[in-house]
C-alpha positions as protocol buffer text, in pm:
chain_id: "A"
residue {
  index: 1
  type: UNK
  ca { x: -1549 y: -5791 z: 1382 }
}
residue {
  index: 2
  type: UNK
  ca { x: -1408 y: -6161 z: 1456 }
}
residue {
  index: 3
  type: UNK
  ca { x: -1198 y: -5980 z: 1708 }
}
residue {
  index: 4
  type: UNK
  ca { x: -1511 y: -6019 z: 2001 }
}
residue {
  index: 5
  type: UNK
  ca { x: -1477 y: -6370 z: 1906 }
}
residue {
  index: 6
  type: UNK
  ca { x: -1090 y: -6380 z: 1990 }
}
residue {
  index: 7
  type: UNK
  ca { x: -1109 y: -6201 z: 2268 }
}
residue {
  index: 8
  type: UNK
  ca { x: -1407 y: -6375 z: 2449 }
}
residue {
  index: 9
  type: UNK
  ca { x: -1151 y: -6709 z: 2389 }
}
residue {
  index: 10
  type: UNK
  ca { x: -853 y: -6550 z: 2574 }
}
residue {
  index: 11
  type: UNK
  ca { x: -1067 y: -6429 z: 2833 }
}
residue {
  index: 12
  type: UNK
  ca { x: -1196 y: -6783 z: 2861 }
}
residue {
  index: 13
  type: UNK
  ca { x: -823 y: -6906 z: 2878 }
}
residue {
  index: 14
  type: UNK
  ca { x: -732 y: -6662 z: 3085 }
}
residue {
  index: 15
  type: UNK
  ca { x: -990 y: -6750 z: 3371 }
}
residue {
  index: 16
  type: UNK
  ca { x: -901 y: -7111 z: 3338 }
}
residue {
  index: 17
  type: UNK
  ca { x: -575 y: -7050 z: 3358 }
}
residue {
  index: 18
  type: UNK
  ca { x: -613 y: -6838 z: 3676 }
}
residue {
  index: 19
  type: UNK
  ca { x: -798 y: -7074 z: 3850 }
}
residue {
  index: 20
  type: UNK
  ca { x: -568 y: -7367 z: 3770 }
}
residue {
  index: 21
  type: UNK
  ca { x: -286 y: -7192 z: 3954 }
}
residue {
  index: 22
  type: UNK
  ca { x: -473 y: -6973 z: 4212 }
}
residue {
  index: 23
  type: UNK
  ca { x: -488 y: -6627 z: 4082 }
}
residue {
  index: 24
  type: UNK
  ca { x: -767 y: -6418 z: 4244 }
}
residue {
  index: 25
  type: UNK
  ca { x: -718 y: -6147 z: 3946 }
}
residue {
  index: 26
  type: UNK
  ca { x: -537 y: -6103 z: 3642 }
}
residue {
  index: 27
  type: UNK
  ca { x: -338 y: -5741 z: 3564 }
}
residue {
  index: 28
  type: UNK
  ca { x: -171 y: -5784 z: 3280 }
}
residue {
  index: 29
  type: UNK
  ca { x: -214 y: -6036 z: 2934 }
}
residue {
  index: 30
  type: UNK
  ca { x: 3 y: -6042 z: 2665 }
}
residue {
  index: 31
  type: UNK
  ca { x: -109 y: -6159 z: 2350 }
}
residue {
  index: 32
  type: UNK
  ca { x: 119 y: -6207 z: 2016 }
}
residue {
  index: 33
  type: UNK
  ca { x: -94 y: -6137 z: 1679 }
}
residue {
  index: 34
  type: UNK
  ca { x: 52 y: -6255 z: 1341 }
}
residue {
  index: 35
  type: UNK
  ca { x: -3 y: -5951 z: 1119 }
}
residue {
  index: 36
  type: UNK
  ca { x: -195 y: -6202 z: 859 }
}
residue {
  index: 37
  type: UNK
  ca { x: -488 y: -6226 z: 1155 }
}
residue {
  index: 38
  type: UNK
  ca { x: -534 y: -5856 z: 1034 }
}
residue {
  index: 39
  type: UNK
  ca { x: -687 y: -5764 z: 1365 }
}
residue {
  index: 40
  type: UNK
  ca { x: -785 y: -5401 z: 1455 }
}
residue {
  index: 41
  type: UNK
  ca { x: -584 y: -5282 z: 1783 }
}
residue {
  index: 42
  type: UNK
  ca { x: -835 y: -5031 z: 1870 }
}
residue {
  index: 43
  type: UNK
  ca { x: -1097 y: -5304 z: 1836 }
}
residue {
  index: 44
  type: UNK
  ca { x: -900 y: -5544 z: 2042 }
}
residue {
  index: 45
  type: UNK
  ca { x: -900 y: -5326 z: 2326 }
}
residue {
  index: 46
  type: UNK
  ca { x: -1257 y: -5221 z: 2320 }
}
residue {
  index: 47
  type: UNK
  ca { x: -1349 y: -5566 z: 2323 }
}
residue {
  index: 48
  type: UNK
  ca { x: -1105 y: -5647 z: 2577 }
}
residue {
  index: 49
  type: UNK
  ca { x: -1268 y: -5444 z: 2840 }
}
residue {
  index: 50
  type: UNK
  ca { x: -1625 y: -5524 z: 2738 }
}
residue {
  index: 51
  type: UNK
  ca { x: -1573 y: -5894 z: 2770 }
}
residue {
  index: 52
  type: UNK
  ca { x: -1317 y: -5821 z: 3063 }
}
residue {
  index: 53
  type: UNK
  ca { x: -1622 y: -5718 z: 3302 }
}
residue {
  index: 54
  type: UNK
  ca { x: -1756 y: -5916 z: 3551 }
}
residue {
  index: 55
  type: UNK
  ca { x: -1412 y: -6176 z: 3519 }
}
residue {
  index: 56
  type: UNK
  ca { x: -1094 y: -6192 z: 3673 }
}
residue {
  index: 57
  type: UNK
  ca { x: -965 y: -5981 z: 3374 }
}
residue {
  index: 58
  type: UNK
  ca { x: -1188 y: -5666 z: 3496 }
}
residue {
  index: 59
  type: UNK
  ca { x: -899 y: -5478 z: 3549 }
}
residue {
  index: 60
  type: UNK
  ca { x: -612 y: -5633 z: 3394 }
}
residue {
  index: 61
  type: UNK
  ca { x: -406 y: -5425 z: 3073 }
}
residue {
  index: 62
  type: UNK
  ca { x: -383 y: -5598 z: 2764 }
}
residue {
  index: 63
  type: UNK
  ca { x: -57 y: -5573 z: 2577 }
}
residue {
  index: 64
  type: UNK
  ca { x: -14 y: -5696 z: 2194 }
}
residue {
  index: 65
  type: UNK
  ca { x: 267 y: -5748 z: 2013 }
}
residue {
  index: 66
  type: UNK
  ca { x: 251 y: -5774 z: 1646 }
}
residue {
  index: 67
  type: UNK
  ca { x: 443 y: -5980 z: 1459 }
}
residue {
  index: 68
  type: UNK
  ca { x: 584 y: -5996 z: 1116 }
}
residue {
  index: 69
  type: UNK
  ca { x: 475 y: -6225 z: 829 }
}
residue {
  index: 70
  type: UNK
  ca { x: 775 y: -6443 z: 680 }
}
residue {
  index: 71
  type: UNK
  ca { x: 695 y: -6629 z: 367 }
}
residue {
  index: 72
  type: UNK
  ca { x: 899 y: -6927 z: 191 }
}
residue {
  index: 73
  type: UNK
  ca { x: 873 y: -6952 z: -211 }
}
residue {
  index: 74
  type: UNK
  ca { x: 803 y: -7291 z: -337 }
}
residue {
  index: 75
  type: UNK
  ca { x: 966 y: -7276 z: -626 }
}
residue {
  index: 76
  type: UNK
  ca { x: 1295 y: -7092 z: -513 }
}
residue {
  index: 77
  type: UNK
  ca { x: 1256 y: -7218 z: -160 }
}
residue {
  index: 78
  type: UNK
  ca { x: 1385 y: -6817 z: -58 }
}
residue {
  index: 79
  type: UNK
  ca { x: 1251 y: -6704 z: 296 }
}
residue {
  index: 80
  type: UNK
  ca { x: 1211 y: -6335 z: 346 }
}
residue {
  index: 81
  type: UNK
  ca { x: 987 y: -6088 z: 539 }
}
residue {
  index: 82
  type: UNK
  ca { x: 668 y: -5969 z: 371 }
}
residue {
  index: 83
  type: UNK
  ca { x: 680 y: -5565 z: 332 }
}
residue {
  index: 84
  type: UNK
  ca { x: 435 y: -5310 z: 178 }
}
residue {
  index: 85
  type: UNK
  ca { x: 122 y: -5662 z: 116 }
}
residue {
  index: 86
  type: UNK
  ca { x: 367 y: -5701 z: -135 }
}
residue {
  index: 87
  type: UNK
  ca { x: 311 y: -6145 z: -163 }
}
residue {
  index: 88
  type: UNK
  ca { x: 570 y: -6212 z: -409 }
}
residue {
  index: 89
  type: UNK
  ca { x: 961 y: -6377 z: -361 }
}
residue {
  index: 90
  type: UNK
  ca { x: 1162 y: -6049 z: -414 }
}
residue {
  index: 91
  type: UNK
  ca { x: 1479 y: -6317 z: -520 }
}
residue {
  index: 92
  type: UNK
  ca { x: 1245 y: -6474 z: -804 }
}
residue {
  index: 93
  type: UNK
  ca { x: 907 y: -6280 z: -819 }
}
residue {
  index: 94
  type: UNK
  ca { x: 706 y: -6581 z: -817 }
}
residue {
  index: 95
  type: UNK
  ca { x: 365 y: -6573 z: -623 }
}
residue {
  index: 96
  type: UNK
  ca { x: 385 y: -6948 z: -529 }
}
residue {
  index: 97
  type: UNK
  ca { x: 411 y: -6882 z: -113 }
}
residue {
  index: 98
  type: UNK
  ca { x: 376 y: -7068 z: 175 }
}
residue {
  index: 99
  type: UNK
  ca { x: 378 y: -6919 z: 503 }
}
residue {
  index: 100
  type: UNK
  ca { x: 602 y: -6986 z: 796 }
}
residue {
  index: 101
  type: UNK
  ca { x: 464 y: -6699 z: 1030 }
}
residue {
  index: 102
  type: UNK
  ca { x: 232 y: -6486 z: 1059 }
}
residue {
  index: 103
  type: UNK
  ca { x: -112 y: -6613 z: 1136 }
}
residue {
  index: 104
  type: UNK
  ca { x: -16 y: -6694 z: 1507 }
}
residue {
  index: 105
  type: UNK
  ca { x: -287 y: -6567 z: 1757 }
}
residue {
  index: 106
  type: UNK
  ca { x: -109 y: -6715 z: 2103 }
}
residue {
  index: 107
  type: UNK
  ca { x: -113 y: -6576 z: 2444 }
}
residue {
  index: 108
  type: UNK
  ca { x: 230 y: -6515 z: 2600 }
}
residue {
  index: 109
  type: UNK
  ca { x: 190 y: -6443 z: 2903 }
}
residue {
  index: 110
  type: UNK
  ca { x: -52 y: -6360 z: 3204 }
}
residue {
  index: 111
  type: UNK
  ca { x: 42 y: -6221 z: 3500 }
}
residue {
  index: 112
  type: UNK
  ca { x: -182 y: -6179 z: 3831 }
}
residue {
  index: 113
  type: UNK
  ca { x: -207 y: -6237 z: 4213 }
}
């Protein structure tokens, strides 16, 4: 459950980030999850508003957006959009990936008053 571990870091952000430019509470954080983090989004949540209590994120929503995983073949140098776990080049079926996106855990934005 590395996902208490996540979100006791962007609560920590968060806060610091509030304080630095004089937010008295947080509503609403966006975060953007590479699908490779393989993060639960039930278990996101529920850790959210555990950690959440007692800090300027007590009340605040959080939103996630999920992004895709993109993979370049190093032998074909093909990009393309990983589909159905499926880590293979679909142009030459070689295994030998590196990956462009996909393991991103950033937040985007945090909005407050």
């Amino acid at each position: 459950m590395h996902e208490f571990a996540l979100i006791a870091n962007i609560i920590k952000i968060c806060e610091e980030t509030a304080q630095k430019h004089g937010l008295n509470r947080i509503d609403t954080v966006r975060i953007c999850i590479g699908k490779m983090r393989q993060v639960v989004p039930e278990t996101m949540q529920f850790a959210f508003s555990v950690a959440a209590k007692e800090t300027l994120c007590a009340a605040a929503d959080l939103e996630m957006e999920f992004l895709p995983i993109r993979m370049r073949c190093k032998e074909c140098r093909h990009e393309f959009f990983v589909e159905d776990k499926l880590f293979q080049c679909p142009a030459c079926k070689s295994g030998a990936l590196q990956v462009i996106h996909g393991q991103e855990l950033y937040i985007k934005s945090i909005e407050g008053e």
